[in-house]
Every structure is written in C-alpha cells, then in structure tokens.
C-alpha positions in Angstrom: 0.0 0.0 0.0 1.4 3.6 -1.3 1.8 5.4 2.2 0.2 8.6 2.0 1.3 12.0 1.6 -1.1 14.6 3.4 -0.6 18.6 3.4 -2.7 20.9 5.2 -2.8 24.3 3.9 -4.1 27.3 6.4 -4.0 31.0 5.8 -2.3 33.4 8.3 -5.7 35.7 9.8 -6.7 35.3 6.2 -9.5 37.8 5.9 -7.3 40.0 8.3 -4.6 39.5 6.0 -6.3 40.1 2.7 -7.7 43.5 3.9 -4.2 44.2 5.3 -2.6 44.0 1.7 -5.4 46.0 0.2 -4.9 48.6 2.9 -1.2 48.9 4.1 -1.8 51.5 6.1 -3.3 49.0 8.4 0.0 46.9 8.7 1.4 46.5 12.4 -2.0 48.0 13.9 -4.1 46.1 15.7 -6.9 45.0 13.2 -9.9 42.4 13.2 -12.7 41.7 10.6 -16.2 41.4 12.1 -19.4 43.2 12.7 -20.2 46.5 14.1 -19.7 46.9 18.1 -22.7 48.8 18.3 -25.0 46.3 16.1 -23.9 43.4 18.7 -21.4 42.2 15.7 -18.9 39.7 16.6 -14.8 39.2 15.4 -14.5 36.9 12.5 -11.1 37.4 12.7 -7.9 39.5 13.8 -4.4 39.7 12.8 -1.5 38.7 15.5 -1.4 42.3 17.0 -4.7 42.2 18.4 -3.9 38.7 19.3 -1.3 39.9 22.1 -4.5 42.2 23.6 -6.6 38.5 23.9 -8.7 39.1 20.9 -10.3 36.2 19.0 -12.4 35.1 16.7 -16.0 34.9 17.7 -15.8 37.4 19.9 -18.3 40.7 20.1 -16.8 43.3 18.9 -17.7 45.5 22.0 -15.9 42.9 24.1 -12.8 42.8 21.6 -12.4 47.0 21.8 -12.7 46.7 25.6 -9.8 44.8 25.6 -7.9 46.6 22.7 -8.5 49.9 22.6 -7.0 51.0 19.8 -8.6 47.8 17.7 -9.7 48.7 13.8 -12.7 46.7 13.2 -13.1 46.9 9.4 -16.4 44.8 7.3 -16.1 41.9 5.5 -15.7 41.8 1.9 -16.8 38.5 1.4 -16.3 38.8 -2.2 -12.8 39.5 -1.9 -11.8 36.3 0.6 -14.0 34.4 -2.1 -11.9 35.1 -5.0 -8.5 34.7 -2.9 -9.6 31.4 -1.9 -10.3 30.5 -5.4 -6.9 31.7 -6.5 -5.3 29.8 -3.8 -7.7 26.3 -5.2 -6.3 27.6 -8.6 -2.5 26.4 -7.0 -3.8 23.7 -5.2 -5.0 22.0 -8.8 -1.9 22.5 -10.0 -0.8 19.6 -8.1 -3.6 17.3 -7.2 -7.4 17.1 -7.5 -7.6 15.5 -4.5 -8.4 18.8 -2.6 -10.8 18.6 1.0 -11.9 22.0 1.5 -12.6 22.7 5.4 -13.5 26.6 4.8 -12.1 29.2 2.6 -8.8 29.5 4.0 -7.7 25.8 4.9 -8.1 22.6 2.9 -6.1 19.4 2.6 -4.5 18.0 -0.2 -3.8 14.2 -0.9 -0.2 14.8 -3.3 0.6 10.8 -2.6 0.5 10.8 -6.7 1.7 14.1 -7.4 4.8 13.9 -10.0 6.5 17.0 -8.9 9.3 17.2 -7.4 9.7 13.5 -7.5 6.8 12.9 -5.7 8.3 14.9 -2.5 5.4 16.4 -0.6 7.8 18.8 1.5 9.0 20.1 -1.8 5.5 20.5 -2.7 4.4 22.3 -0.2 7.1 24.8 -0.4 6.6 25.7 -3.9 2.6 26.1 -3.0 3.5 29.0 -0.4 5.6 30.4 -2.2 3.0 31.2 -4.9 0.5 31.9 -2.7 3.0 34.5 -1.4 4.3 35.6 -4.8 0.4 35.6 -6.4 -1.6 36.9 -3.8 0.7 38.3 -1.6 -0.3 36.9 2.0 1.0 34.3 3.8 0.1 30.0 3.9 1.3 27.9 6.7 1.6 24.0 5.7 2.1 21.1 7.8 3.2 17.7 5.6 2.5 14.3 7.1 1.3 10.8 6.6 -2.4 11.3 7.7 -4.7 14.2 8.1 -4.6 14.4 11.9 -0.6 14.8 11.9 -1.0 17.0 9.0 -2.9 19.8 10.7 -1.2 18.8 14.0 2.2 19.8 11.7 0.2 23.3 9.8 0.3 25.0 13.1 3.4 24.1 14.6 5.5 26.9 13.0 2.2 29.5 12.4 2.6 32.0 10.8 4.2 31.5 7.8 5.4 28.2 8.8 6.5 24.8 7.4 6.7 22.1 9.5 6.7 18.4 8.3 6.4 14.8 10.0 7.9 12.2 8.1 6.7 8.5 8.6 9.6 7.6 10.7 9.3 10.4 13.0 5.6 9.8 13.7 6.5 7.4 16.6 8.4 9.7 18.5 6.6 13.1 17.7 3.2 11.5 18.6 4.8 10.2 21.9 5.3 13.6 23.1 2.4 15.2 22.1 0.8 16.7 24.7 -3.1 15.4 24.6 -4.7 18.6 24.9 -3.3 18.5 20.9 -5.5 15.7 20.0 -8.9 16.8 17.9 -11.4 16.4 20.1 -10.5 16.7 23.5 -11.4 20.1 25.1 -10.6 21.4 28.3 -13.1 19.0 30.4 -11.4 16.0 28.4 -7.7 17.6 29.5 -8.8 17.6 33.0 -10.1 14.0 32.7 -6.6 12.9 31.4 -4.8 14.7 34.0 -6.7 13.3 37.0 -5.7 9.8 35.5 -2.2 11.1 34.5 -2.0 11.1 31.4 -0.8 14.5 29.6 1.4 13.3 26.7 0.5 10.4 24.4 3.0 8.5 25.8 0.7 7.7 28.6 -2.3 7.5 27.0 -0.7 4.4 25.3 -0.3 2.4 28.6 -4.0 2.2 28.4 -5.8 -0.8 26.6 -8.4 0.2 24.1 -11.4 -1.3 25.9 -10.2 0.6 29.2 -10.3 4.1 27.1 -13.6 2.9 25.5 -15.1 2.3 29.4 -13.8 5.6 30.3 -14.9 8.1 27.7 -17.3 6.1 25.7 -16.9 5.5 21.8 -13.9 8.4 21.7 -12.0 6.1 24.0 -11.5 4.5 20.6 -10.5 7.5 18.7 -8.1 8.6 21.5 -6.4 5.6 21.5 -5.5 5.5 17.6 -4.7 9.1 17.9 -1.9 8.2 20.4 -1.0 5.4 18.1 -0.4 7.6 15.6 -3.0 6.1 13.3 -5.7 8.2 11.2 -7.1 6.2 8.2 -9.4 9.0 6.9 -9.5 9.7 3.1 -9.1 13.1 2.1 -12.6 13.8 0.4 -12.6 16.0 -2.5 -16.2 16.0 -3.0 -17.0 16.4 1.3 -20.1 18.3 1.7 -20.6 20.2 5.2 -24.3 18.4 6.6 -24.7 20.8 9.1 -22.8 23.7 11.3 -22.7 23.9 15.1 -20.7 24.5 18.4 -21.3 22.6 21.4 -19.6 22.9 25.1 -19.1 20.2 28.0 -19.4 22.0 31.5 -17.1 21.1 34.2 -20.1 21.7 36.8 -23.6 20.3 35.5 -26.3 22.6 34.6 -28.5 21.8 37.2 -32.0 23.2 35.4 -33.7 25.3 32.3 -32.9 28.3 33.7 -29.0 27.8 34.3 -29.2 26.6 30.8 -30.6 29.2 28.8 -28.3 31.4 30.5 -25.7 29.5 28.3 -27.1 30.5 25.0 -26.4 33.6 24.1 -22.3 32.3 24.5 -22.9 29.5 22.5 -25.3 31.2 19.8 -22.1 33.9 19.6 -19.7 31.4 18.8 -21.9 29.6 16.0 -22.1 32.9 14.5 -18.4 33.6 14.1 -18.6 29.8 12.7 -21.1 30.8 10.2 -19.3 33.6 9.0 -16.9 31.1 7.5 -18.7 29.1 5.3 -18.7 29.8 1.8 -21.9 30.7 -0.7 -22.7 27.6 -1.5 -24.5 26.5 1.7 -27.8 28.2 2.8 -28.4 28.3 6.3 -31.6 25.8 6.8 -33.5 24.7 10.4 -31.8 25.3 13.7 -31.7 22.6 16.2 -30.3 21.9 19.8 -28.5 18.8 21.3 -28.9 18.3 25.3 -26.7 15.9 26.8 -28.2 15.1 30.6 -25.4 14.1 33.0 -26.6 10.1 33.3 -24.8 10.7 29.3 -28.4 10.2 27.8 -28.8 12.6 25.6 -31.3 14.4 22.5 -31.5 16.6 20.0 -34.0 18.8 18.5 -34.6 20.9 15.3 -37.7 22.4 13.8 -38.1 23.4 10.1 -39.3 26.6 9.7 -37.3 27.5 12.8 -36.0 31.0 12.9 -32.1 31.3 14.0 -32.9 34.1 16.6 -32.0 33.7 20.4 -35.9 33.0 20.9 -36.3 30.1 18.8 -32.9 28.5 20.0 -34.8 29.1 23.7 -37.6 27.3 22.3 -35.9 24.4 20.9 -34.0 24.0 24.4 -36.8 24.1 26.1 -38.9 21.1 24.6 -35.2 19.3 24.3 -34.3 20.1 28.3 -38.2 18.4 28.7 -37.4 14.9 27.4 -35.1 14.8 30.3 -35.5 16.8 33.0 -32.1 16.2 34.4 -28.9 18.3 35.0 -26.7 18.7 31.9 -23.3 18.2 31.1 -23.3 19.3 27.3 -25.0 21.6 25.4 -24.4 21.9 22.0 -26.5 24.0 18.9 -26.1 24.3 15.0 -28.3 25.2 11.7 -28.7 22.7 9.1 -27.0 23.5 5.4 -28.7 23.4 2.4 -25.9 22.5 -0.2 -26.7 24.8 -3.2 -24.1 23.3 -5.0 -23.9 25.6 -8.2 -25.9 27.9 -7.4 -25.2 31.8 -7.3 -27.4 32.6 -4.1 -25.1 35.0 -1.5 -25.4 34.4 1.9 -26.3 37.3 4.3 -23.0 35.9 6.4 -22.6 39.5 8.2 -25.8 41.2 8.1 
C-alpha cells in the first residue's frame, strides 16, 4: 500500500490578511474583521497584533475594543476572501485534484500521486507557499505528514508562515510527546479527565488498553487511542459536503435546570455565529436545532423546520429538548442545518 502524503494548507488571519494588503496602512496596527460593536457584531477574525490584547475570533466586537482599545474593526468583503480562496484552489489544482476543502482559508490536499518534485510532498508544499505568497501576496502555513490528523497537528506548529513536516519515521516519536490537549477532540473537560488519570502526553495514554479508554470516555475512547498510536485512516474527500454547522460545550459543573441553561445560550449562539461567518456561498443556512446531553450521558436533540435562528427560537428548541429529560446537563451543544446549493449563485447574508 502507497503510504500517503497529506498537506494541510491554512492562511495566516486570512481575511485579516487580505484587507491588510489592500490597505497597508493597516499593517502593524491592531486589526480584526467582524461586525459592528454597536450592532452586537462579533470578530470573525484578527491579525497577530490584536492577538497579544486576547482578541479572538468569535468574539463581540464590543468585548474585543474593551480589551484593545486602539482595535480597527473593518467589514467583510466577502467577495474578496472568495476570489482569494479560489486563487489559492487555482495552486492547489496545479498539483492534485484531491483537494478537501474545510472553509475558505484551509483545505487538505492528498499529493501521494503528485509527479512534482519527484513525488516529495515537502518540496510540494514549499513551492505552493511560495505562490501563494508571490500571487496573492499573504502568507500560507503547511504542515506535511502521513495522515490528516498529523498534517494539521504539523500546519500549526510553526504559524505563521510556517513549514513544519512529519515524516513516517518520526511519527513514533513526535506523537509520543504530544501533549493530549493537541489531539482533535479533546477540550478542556477531556484535558482535565486525562490529567486526573495522568496522562498529559501520548506517551501515557498508550499504557492504556483500548477497551479501558472505551469504558472511560465512551466511543472516543476509541479514537483517542488510535490518535496516540499515531494512526488516522481517513480519506481526504474532494467532493466532502458540510451536513450541518454547530458549536457545542461540556461544562465542568452540570447545569442543574432550564434556567442555568438558557443562561448559556447567548455564548454558545455567539460562537456559532463567528462559525457561520466562514462558510462559503454555496450552503444556505436551513432549520436550527439543539442537542442536550443530561449528566446520566443520555442525551437528544432537537430541530424544527421553519425554525428561525434568533436567540428566541434556540430558547424554544432547548426548552422542549431540556423536557425529554428533565435532568442536570453536562453538554450543550446547537447548529443550523446546510442546504448544499451546489452551483448555485445565491449569496449568503454571512454578516448582516
């Protein structure tokens, strides 16, 4: 079997960086892309200066200013990120077809049976940020690796503007002394979990027999334990179509009733929208629905066509979902459904 070569491709504070090159006057200031302050608009992004003040993406705006002062807070130009991320597919193609697009500023790429470069997937990914660089004059960071996990493990490592590659004989070691706060999937609750059974790196987590893992965290047990192995057999899907969009939270303390979670949803319905802001114009957004996990780790969810996607209807759908169990809750989780438009020319309303 032909072992596979996997880059994964993310932007530097892409829409952040596209309006910075349009505008250099905005170059070493403080600067985020998002929604009016005083129309309750959240950050959809920020460059590495407003970074050092705390700011982040999915932030409100008024919150983001509070803490940076001096912040710009310029609108989207949607059309503009559109057309740089189809410059940026333009490069991609010109080495695979096998392209898995996760939003429009980060995608892998299979290149197991690119030609160029004699085949060398480091080599690859060099020459595909330097043209983003040379083209479109902002910055790519690329991780290179035998799976899709390591490879977006690797993207980050060196951010921004970084290279960083895992070869198949270093996954072994690098993977050992990952820390498991790394791994996709575990959150902070998950971290704390690990830690009270001490495990932190990988290295530990492999001590542990995959049944034990399974009896302690349920069907992830499974994924955590390839993870720390190492192994990640997913395809990279050229033709992957996003279902659905959503954000969901485990609480160290259990809600105890309605009230204590309904207070939770204006967070949760702030993050989804940064998360929205990021899909591209072929989804439409379609019926909201809620997920309710009670602390016993039964758990529901809830959506309702015709559903509107304000803070009332989310209220309702939590509601009639907090009925079914009537129990404290550990997780709360909420999303929209996507209509794939495919071709279509439909915009989306992303930051109205």
């Amino acid at each position: 079997m032909t072992q596979r070569k996997i880059i994964h491709v993310d932007c530097d504070c892409f829409y952040a960086a596209i309006e910075m090159r349009d505008n250099p006057s905005l170059v070493g200031k403080p600067l985020a892309v998002g929604g009016s302050a005083e129309r309750r608009g959240v950050i959809a992004t920020c460059n590495y200066e407003a970074r050092a003040y705390g700011v982040r993406s999915a932030m409100s705006s008024r919150h983001a200013l509070k803490l940076c002062p001096d912040l710009t807070i310029v609108k989207p130009r949607m059309d503009a990120y559109k057309e740089a991320s189809r410059e940026i597919h333009t490069i991609f193609r010109e080495y695979t077809e096998q392209i898995e697009p996760l939003s429009l500023d980060e995608a892998y790429l299979d290149v197991s049976d690119c030609a160029h470069f004699s085949g060398s997937a480091t080599r690859i990914a060099q020459d595909i940020r330097r043209k983003v660089s040379q083209r479109l004059h902002i910055t790519v960071s690329a991780g290179v690796a035998p799976n899709k996990f390591l490879a977006k493990i690797a993207s980050d490592w060196r951010k921004p503007n970084g290279l960083f590659v895992i070869t198949p004989g270093e996954v072994e070691a690098f993977v050992a002394d990952l820390p498991v706060a790394k791994l996709h999937g575990v959150g902070k609750v998950t971290a704390d979990k690990l830690a009270r059974l001490g495990i932190e790196h990988c290295r530990e987590l492999r001590e542990w027999k995959k049944l034990a893992l399974v009896r302690e965290f349920g069907s992830f047990g499974e994924r955590l334990w390839n993870l720390a192995h190492g192994v990640d057999e997913r395809a990279v899907q050229n033709d992957s179509r996003r279902q659905s969009i959503s954000v969901e939270n485990t609480y160290d303390v259990d809600l105890p009733d309605l009230a204590s979670c309904l207070e939770k949803l204006p967070e949760l319905m702030e993050t989804l929208a940064g998360r929205m802001q990021r899909i591209d114009s072929s989804y439409k957004p379609g019926k909201p629905f809620v997920k309710v996990k009670f602390h016993d780790f039964t758990q529901t969810t809830l959506e309702q066509a015709g559903a509107g996607r304000d803070l009332a209807s989310y209220q309702q759908l939590l509601s009639q979902a907090f009925s079914r169990g009537g129990k404290p809750v550990r997780l709360l989780g909420i999303g929209v459904r996507l209509l794939d438009l495919r071709g279509a020319h439909e915009q989306l309303e992303l930051f109205g």
